[in-house]
C-alpha positions as CSV (number, residue, x, y, z in Angstrom):
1,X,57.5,92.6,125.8
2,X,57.7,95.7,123.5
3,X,56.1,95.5,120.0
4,X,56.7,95.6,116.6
5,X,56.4,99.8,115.6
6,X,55.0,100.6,112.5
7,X,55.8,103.3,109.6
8,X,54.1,104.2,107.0
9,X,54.7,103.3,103.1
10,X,55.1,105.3,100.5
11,X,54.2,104.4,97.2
12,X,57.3,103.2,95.2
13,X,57.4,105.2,91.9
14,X,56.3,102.8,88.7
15,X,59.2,104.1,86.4
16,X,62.2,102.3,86.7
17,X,64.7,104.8,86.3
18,X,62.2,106.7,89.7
19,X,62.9,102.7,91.4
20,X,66.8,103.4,90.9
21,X,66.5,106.3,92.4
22,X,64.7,105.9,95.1
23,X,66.8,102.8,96.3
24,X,70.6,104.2,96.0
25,X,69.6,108.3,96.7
26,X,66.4,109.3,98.1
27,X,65.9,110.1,102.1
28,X,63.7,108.3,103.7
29,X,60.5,110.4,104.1
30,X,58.3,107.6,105.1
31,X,58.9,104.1,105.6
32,X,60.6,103.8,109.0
33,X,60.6,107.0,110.6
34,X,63.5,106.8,113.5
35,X,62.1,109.9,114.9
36,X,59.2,108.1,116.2
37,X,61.5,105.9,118.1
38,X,62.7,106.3,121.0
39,X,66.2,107.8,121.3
40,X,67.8,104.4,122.4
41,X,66.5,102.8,119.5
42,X,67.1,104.7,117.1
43,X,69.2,103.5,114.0
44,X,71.6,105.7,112.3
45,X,69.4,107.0,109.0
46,X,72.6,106.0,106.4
47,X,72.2,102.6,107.4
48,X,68.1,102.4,107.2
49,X,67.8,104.2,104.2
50,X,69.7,101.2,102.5
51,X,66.9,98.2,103.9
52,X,64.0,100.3,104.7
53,X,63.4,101.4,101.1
54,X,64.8,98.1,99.7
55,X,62.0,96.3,101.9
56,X,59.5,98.9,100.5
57,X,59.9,98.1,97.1
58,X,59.6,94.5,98.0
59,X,56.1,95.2,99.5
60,X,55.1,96.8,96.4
61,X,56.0,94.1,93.5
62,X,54.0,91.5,95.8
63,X,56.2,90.2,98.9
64,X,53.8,90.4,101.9
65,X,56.4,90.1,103.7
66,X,60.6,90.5,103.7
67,X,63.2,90.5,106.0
68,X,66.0,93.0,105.8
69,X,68.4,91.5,108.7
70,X,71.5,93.8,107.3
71,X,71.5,96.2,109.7
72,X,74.3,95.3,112.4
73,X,73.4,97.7,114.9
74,X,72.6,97.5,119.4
75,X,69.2,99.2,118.9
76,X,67.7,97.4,116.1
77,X,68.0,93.3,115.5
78,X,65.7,93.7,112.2
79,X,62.6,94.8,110.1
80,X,60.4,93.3,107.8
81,X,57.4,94.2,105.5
82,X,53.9,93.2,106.7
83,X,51.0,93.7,104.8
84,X,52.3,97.0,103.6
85,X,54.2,98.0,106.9
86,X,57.9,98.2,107.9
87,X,58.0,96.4,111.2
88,X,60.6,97.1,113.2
89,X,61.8,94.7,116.1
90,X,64.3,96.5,118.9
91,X,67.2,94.0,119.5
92,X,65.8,93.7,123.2
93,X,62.2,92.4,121.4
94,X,61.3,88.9,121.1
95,X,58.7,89.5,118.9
96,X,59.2,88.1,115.4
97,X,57.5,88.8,111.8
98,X,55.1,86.2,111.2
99,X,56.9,82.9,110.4
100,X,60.3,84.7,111.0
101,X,62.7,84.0,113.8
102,X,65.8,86.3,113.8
103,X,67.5,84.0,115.9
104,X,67.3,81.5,113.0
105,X,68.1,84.6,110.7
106,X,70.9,86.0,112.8
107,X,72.7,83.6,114.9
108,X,72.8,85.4,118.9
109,X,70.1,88.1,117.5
110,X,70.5,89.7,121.1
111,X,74.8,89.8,120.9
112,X,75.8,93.0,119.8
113,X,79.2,92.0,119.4
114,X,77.9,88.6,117.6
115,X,75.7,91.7,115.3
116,X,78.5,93.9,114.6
117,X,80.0,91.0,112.9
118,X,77.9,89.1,111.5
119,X,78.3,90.2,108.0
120,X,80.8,92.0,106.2
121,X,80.1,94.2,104.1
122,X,81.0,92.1,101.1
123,X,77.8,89.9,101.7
124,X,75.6,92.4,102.4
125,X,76.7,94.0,99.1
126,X,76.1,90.9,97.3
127,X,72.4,90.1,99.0
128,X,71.8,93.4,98.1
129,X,72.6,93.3,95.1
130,X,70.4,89.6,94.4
131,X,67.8,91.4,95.9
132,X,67.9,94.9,93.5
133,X,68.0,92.5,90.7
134,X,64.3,90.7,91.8
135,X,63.2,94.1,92.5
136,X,64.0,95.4,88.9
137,X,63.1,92.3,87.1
138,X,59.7,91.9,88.9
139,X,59.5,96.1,88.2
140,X,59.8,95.6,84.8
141,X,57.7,92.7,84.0
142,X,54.9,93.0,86.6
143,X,54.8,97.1,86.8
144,X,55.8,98.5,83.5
145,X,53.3,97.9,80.4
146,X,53.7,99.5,77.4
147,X,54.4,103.0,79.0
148,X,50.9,102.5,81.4
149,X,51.3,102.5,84.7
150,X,49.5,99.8,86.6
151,X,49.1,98.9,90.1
152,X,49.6,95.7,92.0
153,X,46.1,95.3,92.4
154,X,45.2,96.2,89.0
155,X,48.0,93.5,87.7
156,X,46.1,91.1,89.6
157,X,42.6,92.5,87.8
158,X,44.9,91.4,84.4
159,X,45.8,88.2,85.4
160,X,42.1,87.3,86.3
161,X,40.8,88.4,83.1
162,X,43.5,86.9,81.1
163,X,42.1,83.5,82.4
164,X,38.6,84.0,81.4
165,X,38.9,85.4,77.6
166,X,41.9,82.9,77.2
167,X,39.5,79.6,77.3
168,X,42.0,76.0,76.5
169,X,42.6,75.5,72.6
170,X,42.2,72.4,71.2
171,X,45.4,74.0,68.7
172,X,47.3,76.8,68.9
173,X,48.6,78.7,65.5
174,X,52.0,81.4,66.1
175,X,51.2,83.4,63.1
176,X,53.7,85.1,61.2
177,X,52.6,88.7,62.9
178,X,53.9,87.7,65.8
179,X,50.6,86.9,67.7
180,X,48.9,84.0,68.4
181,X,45.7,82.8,67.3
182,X,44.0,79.8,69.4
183,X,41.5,77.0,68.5
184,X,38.7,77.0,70.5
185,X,35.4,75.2,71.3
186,X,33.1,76.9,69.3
187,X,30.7,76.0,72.3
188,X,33.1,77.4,74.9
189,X,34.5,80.8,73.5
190,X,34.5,83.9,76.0
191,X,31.5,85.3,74.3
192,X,29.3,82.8,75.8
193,X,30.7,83.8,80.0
194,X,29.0,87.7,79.2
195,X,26.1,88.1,82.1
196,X,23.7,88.4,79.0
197,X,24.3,85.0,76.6
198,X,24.6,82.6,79.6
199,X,21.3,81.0,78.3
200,X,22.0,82.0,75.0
201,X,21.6,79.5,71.6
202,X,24.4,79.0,69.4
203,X,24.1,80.3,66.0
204,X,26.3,78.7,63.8
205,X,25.6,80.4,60.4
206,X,23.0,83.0,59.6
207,X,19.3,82.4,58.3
208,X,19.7,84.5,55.4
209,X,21.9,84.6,52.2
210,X,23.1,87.6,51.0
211,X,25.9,87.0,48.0
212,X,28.6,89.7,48.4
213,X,30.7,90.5,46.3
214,X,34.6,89.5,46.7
215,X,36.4,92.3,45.0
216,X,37.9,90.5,42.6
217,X,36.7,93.1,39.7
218,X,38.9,95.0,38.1
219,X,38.9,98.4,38.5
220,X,42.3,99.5,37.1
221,X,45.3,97.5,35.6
222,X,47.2,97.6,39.3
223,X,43.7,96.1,40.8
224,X,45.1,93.6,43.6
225,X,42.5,91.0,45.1
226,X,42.3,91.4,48.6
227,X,43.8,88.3,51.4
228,X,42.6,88.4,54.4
229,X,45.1,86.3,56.9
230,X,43.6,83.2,57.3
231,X,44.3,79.7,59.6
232,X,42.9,76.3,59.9
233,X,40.9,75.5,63.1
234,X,39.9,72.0,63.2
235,X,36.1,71.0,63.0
236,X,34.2,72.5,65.9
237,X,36.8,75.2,66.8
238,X,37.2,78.6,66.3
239,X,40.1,80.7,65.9
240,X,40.6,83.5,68.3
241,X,43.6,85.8,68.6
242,X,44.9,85.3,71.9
243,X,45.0,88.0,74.3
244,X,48.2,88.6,76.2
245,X,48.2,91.3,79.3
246,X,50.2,94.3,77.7
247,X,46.4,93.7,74.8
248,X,45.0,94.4,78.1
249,X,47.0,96.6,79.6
250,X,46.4,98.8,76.5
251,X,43.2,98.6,75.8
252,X,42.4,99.4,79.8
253,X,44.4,102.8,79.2
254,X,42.4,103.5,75.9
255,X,39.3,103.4,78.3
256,X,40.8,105.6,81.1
257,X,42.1,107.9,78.2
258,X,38.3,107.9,77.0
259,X,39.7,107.2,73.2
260,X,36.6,105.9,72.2
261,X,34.5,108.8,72.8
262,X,34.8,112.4,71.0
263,X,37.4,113.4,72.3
264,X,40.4,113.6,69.7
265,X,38.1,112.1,67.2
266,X,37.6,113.5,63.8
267,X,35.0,111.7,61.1
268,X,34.8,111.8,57.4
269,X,31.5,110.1,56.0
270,X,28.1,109.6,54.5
271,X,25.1,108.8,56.2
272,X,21.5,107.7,56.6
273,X,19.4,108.7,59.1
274,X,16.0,107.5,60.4
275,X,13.7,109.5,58.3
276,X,10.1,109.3,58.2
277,X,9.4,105.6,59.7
278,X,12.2,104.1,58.0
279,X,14.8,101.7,60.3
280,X,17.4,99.5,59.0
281,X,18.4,96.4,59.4
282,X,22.1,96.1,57.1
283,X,24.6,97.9,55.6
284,X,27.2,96.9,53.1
285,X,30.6,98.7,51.2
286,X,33.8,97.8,49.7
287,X,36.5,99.5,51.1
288,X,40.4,100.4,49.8
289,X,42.6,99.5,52.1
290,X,45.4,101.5,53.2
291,X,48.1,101.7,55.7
292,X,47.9,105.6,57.1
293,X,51.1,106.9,59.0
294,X,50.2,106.5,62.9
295,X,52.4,106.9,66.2
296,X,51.5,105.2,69.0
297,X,49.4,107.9,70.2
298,X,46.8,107.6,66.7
299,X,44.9,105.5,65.0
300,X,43.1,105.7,61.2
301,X,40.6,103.6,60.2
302,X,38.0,102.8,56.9
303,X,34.5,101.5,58.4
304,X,31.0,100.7,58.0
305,X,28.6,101.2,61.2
306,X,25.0,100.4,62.0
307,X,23.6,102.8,65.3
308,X,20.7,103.8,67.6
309,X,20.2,106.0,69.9
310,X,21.6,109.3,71.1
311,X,24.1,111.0,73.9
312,X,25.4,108.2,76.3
313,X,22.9,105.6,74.9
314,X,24.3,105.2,71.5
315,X,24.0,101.6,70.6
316,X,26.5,100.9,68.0
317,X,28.8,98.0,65.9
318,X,31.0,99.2,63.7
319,X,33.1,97.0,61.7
320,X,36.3,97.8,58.7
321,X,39.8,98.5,58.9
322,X,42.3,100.1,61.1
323,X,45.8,100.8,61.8
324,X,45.6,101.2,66.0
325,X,49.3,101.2,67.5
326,X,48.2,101.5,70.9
327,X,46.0,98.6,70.5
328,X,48.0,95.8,68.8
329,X,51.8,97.2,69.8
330,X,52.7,97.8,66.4
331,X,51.9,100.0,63.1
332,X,49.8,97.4,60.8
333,X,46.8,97.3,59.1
334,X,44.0,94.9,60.9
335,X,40.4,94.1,60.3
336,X,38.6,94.6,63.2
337,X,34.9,95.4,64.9
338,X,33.5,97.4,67.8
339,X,30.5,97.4,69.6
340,X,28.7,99.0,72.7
341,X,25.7,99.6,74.1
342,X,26.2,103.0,76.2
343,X,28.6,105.1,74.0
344,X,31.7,103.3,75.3
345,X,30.9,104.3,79.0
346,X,30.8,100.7,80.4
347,X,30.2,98.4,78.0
348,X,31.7,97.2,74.6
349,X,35.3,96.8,73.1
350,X,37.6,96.3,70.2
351,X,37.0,92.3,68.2
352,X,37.9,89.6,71.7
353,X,39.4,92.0,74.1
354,X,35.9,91.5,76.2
355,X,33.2,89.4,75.8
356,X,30.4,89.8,73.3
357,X,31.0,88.8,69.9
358,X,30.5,84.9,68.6
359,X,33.1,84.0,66.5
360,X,31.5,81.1,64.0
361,X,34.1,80.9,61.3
362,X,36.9,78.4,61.7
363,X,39.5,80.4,59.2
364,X,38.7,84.2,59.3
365,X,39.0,86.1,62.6
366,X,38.5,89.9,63.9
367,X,41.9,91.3,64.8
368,X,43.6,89.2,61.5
369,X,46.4,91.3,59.9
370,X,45.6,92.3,56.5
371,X,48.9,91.4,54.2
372,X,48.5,93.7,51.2
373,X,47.4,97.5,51.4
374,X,46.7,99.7,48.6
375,X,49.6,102.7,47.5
376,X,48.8,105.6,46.1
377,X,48.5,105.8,42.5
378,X,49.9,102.1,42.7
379,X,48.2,99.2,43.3
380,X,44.4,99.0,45.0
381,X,43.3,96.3,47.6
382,X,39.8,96.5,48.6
383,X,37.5,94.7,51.0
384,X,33.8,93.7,50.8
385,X,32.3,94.3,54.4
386,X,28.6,93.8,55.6
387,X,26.8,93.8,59.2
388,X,23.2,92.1,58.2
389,X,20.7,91.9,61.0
390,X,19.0,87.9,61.1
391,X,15.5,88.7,61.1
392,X,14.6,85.4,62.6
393,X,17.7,85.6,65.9
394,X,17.6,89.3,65.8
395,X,21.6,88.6,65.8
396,X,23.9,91.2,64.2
397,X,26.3,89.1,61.7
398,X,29.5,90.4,60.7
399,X,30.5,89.9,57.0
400,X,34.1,89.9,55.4
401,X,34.9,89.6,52.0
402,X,31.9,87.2,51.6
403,X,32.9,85.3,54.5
404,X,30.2,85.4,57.9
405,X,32.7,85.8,60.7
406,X,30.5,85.7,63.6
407,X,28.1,88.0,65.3
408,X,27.2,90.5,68.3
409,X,24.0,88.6,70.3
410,X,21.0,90.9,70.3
411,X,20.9,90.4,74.2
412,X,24.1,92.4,74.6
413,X,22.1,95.8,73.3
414,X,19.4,97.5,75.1
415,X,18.3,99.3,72.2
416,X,19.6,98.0,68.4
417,X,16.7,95.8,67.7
418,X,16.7,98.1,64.5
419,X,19.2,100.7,63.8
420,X,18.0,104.5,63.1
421,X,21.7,105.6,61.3
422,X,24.0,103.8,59.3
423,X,26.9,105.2,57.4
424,X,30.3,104.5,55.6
425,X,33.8,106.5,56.0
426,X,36.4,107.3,58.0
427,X,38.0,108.0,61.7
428,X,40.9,109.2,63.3
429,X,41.8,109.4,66.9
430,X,44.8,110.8,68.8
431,X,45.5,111.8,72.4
432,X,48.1,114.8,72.7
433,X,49.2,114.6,69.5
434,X,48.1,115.8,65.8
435,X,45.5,114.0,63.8
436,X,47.0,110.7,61.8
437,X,46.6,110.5,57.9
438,X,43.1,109.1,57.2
439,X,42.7,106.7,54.0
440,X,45.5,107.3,51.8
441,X,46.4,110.6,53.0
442,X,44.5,112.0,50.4
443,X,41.4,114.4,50.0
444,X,38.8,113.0,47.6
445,X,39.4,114.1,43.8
446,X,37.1,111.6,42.2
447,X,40.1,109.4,41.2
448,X,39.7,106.1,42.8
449,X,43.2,105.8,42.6
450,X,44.0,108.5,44.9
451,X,41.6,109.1,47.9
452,X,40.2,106.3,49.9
453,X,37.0,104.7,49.0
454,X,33.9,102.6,49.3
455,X,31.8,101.1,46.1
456,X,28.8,99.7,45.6
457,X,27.5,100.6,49.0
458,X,23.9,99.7,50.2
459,X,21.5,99.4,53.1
460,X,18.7,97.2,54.1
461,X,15.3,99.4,55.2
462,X,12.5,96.5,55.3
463,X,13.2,92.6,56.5
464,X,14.3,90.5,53.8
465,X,14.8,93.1,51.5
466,X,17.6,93.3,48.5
467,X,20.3,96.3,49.4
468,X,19.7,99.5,47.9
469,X,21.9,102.5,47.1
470,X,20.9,105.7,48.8
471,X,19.6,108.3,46.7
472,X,21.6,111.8,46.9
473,X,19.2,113.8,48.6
474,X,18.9,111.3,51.2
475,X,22.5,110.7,51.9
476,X,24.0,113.3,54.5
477,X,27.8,114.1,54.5
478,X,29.7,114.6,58.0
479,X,33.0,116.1,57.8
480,X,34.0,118.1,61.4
481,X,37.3,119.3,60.3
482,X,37.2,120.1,56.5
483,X,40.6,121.6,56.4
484,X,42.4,118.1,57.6
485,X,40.0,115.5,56.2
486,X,37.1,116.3,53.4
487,X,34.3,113.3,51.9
488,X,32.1,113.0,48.8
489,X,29.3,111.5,47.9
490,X,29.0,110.4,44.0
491,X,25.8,108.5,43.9
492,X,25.9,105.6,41.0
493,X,28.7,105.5,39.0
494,X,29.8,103.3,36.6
495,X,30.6,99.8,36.7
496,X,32.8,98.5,38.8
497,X,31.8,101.4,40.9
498,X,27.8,101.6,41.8
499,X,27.1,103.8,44.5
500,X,30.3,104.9,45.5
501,X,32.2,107.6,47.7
502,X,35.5,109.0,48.9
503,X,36.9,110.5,51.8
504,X,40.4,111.0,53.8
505,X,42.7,113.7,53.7
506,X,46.5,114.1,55.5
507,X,45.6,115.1,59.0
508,X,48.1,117.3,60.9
509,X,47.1,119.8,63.5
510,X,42.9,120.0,63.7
């Protein structure tokens, strides 16, 4: 009894338009190779072509195995795919695929005559033609995401994690953005499945107070008081933006694209860095909020950041807003956080898209869509922001517009039990393309209508301790290109202003 001879598969091109082509015009390079049969078994190549590379893509979008049992031909009876082979079975073989008979495919599988007329070509058309529609529908919704291409195996990866940071809700919200935001036991989030917090304790508000202020001064006649999108969880749930696989997909190529790290980064801010014994344990600013011009290949963002360490062992949470096209699928402003604990190397991500931050409030969530921007020489939107370290848990608590969000567990950091820099400003990123607009476009002019700002900022530099503005000699500015983006540092101003700054500028080609 002969057996089954094996070819090798290519890999089937992940654009679709490379799919069309190589099922109606490519020749067949690998797959089955009739050279390496013997001369009375080979098949003529037109006819292979058709069902070899048809059964290829068919391997490739997931079906371990498929039977293409169109070619009516004395030499061959069929082939099939088998664990990323074409199997192909001589019409004298009466060896079958696994779980496949041909006689119970092809009725006298060892007739030629019964063969050669089996099917005309009207059916095989139309079987083909069912089957080039799977293929192109399971292409397309398996294969292609968001312009990244992704492998079967790395599909699979998607599907797993999708299950783990996507915990049950008790209630789920469709929001008016067009993403969905799910109730969940505040005892049973994702945050609580990282290696690190198995054993950890809830913390359900922090031990401190710390009155922020909510923005609602008026610093011009257009002053607009910020609204941060906002649902109702019921009591003991916590809303958390669900996470679908092209969030994942996305964020995955942000990581192989190494986005978070210098590359293609440019910064505009003020700082504070250890300096003579001194650490710190919080920062605070209120923010303008704008809505900066980004393609899909940029991202702008207004933040605050606590930090330790230096080279690949920064230790860092940064919290504000953003504008990040390649990570929500669309050109909005969000609030949003970001932590690691290696300088993005293996650890840490953008608000839920991993696990690590405790979400405690049941109406304001990272990743929430901020309704109402500021305009330029219009009206101004601004947002309080804090990150406050709990001197009793050690925890890291994220503030919003006087509202505790949640926190970042001490145990996910190896070395922010105090933080050596903290600072306030602005960051752009872009792969292969020019710098985005940062803040309102604008370079700072001292007109708090114009340029993007933060007021009445302050830091923390002993436990317990009231926030102070930094002193002018301390503060450092941090500006790497000054021709696209600039930053100043006014020290106290006037009421409604305090310790205040501006930065941004219009980008371009840095």
């Amino acid at each position: 009894m002969a057996s089954p001879r094996r070819g090798t598969i290519s890999s089937l091109p992940f654009q679709l338009v490379d799919a069309v082509a190589l099922l109606a015009d490519e020749t067949v390079h690998s797959g089955v190779e009739s050279a390496r049969l013997p001369r009375s078994e080979r098949v003529p190549r037109e006819e292979l072509v058709r069902h070899s590379k048809l059964a290829e893509g068919f391997a490739h979008v997931g079906c371990s195995e498929f039977v293409a049992f169109g070619v009516a031909r004395s030499h061959v009876s069929a082939f099939s795919v088998q664990q990323g082979h074409v199997v192909v079975l001589p019409a004298d073989d009466d060896s079958s695929p696994r779980g496949w008979n041909p006689r119970s495919v092809v009725p006298g599988g060892r007739d030629q005559d019964h063969q050669a007329t089996l099917f005309d070509n009207r059916i095989i058309k139309m079987i083909n033609m069912m089957f080039l529609l799977i293929l192109f529908s399971t292409i397309v919704t398996s294969l292609r995401v968001d312009d990244s291409n992704i492998t079967l195996k790395e599909d699979f990866e998607l599907e797993k994690h999708l299950k783990l940071m996507n915990k049950p809700p008790i209630k789920s919200i469709h929001t008016e953005y067009g993403y969905i935001v799910d109730c969940v036991d505040i005892k049973k989030q994702p945050a609580f499945d990282h290696p690190l917090l198995k054993n950890h304790k809830l913390q359900t508000r922090p031990s401190f107070y710390s009155k922020i202020e909510n923005g609602s001064v008026n610093i011009s006649p257009t002053k607009t008081r910020f609204e941060l999108h906002k649902v109702t969880c019921p009591k003991g749930s916590v809303p958390i933006r669900r996470t679908t696989k092209e969030d994942l997909s996305r964020a995955k190529s942000l990581l192989n694209n190494n986005i978070l790290d210098t590359s293609g980064t440019h910064k505009a801010e003020v700082y504070l860095k250890y300096l003579g014994g001194q650490n710190y344990y919080g920062i605070m600013g209120t923010t303008s909020i704008y809505n900066p011009r980004c393609s899909i290949a940029q991202s702008s963002a207004s933040n605050v950041y606590v930090r330790n360490g230096e080279g690949g062992a920064v230790n860092d949470i940064s919290v504000g807003w953003h504008v990040f096209p390649h990570l929500y699928g669309n050109d909005r402003t969000y609030v949003y956080a970001v932590w690691t604990s290696d300088s993005y190397r293996s650890t840490g991500c953008y608000n839920f898209q991993c696990r690590g931050f405790v979400q405690t409030n049941s109406r304001y969530h990272l990743g929430a869509a901020v309704p109402k921007t500021s305009v330029y020489r219009g009206e101004i939107v601004d947002m309080p922001i804090s990150i406050v370290q709990d001197q009793r848990t050690k925890n890291w608590w994220i503030n919003i517009n006087g509202q505790a969000i949640g926190y970042y567990p001490q145990a996910l950091f190896n070395n922010l039990k105090t933080a050596n820099q903290v600072g306030w400003g602005g960051v752009t990123m872009a792969i292969g393309a020019p710098s985005p607009q940062m803040g309102s476009g604008s370079f700072p002019d001292r007109n708090f209508e114009h340029a993007c700002y933060f007021r009445n900022i302050g830091y923390k530099n002993q436990t317990n301790s009231a926030y102070y503005g930094p002193d002018e000699y301390a503060a450092q500015i941090y500006h790497d290109v000054p021709q696209c983006f600039g930053v100043n540092y006014y020290g106290k101003e006037k009421n409604p202003y305090g310790y205040s700054l501006q930065f941004g500028g219009p980008g371009g080609q840095c």
